[in-house]
Every structure is written in structure tokens, then in C-alpha cells.
C-alpha positions in Angstrom: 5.4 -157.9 -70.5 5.2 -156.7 -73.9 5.4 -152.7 -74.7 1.9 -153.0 -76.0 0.7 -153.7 -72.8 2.7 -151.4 -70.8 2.2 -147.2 -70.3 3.8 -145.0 -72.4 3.9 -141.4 -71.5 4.4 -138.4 -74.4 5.2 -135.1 -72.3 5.5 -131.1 -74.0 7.4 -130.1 -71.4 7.8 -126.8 -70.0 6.3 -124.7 -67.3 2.5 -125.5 -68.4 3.4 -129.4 -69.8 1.3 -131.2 -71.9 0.8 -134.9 -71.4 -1.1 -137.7 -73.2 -0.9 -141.2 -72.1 -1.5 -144.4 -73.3 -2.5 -146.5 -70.3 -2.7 -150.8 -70.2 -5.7 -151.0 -71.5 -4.9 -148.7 -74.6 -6.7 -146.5 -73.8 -5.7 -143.1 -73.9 -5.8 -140.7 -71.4 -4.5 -136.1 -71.8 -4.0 -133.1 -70.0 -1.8 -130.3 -68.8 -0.2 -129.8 -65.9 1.4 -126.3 -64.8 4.8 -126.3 -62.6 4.4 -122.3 -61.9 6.0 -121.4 -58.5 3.9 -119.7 -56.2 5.1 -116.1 -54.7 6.3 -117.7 -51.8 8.3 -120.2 -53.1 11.6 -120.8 -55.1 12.3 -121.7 -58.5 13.5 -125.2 -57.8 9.8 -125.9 -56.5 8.5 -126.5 -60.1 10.9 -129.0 -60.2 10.5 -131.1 -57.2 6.4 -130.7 -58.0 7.5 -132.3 -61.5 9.1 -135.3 -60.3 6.6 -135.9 -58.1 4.3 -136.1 -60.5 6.1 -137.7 -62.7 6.3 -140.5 -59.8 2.4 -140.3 -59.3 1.7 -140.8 -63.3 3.7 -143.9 -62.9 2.2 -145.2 -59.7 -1.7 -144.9 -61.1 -0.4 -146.5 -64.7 0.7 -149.2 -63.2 4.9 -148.9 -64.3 5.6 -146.5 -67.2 7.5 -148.3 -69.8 8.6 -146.0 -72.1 8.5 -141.8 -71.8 8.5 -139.3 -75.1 9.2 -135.9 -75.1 9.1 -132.8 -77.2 13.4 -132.5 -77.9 13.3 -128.2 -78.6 16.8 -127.5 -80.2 15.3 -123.4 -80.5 13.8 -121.5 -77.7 11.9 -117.7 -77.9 13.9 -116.5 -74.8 16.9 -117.5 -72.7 14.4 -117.6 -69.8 12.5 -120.8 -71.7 15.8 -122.2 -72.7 17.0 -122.5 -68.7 13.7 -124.2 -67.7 13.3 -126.4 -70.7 16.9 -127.5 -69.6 16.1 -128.2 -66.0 12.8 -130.2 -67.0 14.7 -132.3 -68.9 17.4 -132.7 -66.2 14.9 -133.9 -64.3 12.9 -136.1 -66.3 15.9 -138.3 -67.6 17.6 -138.5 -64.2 14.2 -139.6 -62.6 14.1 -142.5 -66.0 17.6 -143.2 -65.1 17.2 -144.0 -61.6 13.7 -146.2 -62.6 15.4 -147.8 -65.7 12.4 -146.2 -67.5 13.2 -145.6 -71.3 13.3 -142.1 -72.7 13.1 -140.7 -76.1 13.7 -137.2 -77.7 11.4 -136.3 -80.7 12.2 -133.2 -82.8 9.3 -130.4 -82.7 9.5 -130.8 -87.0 9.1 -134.6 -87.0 6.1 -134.1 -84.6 4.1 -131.6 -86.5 4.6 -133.6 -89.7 3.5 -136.5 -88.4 0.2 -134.8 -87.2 0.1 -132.4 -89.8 2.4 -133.0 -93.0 4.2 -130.3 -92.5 7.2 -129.5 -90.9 6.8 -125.8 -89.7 3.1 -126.6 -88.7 0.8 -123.4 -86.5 -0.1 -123.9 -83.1 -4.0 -123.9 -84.5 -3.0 -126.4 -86.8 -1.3 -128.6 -84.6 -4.8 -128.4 -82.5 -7.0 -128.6 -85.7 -5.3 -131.8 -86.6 -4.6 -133.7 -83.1 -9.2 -132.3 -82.7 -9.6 -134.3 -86.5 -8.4 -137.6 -85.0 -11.0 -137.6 -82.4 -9.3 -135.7 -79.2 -10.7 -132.6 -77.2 -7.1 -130.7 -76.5 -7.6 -127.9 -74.0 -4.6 -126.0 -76.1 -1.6 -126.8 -78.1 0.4 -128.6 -75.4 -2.0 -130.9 -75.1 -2.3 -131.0 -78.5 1.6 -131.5 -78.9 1.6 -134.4 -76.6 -1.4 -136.4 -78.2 0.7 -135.9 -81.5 3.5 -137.6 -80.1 2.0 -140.5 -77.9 0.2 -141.2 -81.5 3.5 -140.9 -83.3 5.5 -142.9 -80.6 2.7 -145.8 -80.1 0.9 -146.3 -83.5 2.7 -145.4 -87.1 -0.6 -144.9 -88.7 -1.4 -142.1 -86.4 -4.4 -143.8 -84.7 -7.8 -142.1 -84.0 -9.6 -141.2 -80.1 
């Protein structure tokens, strides 16, 4: 089956992740999703809740045939660094063991896509992914509609 005709995922991962995806049909569907642990549970929880979901994304698509994510190379605390790290642990052992393919996008490359500029705001980011036609909740959503448009459609396509 073609990739055009296969779901392709774009994920801003982190403890509130933003996702976009394009579905079979094209069209195009976005959110966020938050792995915070409750009180009463551990810190791996988030993860385990992640690949599930992960799993459950791929179920309703129908077989995800290619997943993109934000690649951070600079994080604001060593606390976001460590979870960053085991999000994408996860996420490319889980496309490992499914043979799912899995790309790395710089933050930079993103936001000048969407933007033209490298070192784009988080307003910005929003302002620009809400001019093509999408309702982002915030700017992780915004991130990963920014990417599933970069990763599925060089010309940046509109809602």
C-alpha cells in the first residue's frame, strides 16, 4: 500500500504530548494527550500509559506507517531531559518491535517550516499552524500539526 494511503503520526512528545495525524483517508485528525502520574502511582506509569496509547492510535488508524517526532537536542531542566529520554526509549522500541518507521525532526527545521524562522515563539508557532486552517488547543498541538504538515506535504498544506 502506498505511504499516501497509509497513517502517519507526528508526536511533541513529552509529559503533555502533542499529536496530529494524518489518517487513510487524508484527513487529518490533533490533540494532546498528558502521561502525568497520578499520586498513587510510579513514574514508569506514564510510560506504560504511552505505549498503550501508542498501540490504540495504531489500532483505530488502521496500521501506522510512518511516526515523526519532535528530536530536542536542548532541554530547560535535567528533569525534562530524563523524560524526554524515556519517551523516546519507548516510542522507537515500540516502532522497532512493529517494523513501524520513525523519524527525528529538529525543533529549528520545524518552526521554519511553519514559520520561516528558525528560533520561532510558542505564539507564533500557534499563530501560524491557526493561519493554515487548524484549531490547536496550545503549542503542542500546534508543534505536531507543524510536523505532520512538514512530514506529509512539502508545501505545507492547509485544514
Amino acid at each position: 500500500m502506498a505511504l499516501a494511503h497509509r497513517a502517519v503520526l507526528a508526536l511533541d512528545l513529552g509529559t503533555t504530548t502533542g499529536w496530529a495525524l494524518r489518517g487513510r483517508d487524508g484527513g487529518i485528525a490533533s490533540g494532546t494527550m498528558t502521561f502525568r502520574p497520578s499520586r498513587f502511582e510510579g513514574g514508569g506509569m506514564r510510560f506504560l500509559r504511552f505505549k498503550g496509547w501508542l498501540a490504540e492510535v495504531a489500532a483505530l488508524s488502521g496500521g501506522l506507517a510512518r511516526i515523526a517526532f519532535e528530536e530536542v537536542r536542548s532541554h530547560a531542566g535535567t528533569d525534562a531531559a530524563h523524560l524526554y529520554g524515556g519517551f523516546l526509549a519507548h516510542l522507537s522500541a515500540w516502532c522497532e518491535e512493529r517494523g513501524v518507521a520513525y523519524e527525528g525532526v529538529p525543533v529549528g527545521t520545524i518552526k521554519r517550516f511553519a514559520t520561516g524562522k528558525g528560533n520561532a515563539t510558542k505564539a507564533a508557532m500557534v499563530a501560524a499552524v491557526r493561519a493554515r486552517g487548524f484549531a490547536p488547543a496550545d503549542d503542542n498541538e500546534a508543534d505536531a500539526i507543524a510536523l505532520l504538515l512538514w512530514a506529509t506535504d512539502g508545501q505545507g498544506g492547509q485544514a
